[in-house]
N, C-alpha and C positions, 0 to 999 in steps of 0.2 A: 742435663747430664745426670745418670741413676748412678747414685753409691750403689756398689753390688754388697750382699749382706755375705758374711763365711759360707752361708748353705749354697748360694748362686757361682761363688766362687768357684767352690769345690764339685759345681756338675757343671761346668767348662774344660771338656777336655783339653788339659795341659794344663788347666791349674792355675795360682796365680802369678807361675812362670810367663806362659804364656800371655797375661792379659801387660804383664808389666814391660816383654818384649815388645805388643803393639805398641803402646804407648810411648816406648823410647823411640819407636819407628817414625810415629807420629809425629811427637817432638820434634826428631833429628831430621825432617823432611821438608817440613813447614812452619814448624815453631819456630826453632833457632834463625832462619834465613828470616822471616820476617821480625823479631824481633831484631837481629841487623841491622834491619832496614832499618828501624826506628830508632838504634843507635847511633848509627851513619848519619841521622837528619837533623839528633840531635847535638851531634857533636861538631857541629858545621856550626853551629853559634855559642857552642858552650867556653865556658873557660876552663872549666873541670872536667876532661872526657871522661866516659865510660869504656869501661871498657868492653870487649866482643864475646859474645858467648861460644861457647863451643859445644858444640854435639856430644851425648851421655856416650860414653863406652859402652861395649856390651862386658857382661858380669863374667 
């Protein structure tokens, strides 16, 4: 994955509004549900659960 630098940012239209809505999108699409999963798997033998993540709000 490329760190974008301020100059690549800023000639992305939208900005880094835009790149940090993908991202939440991301997240809240695939992220979150699959780390779930990994909570749900872990927590079937733990004694200390964890707890569930939940999906970022939008800003």
């Amino acid at each position: 994955m490329k760190v974008l630098s301020k100059q690549e940012i800023s000639q992305v239209s939208g900005g880094e509004s835009l790149i940090d809505a993908i991202h939440r999108a991301e997240w809240n699409s695939y992220g979150v549900p699959l780390a779930n999963a990994a909570i749900f798997a872990y927590n079937l033998f733990a004694t200390t659960k964890v707890a569930y993540l939940k999906p970022i709000p939008k800003p």
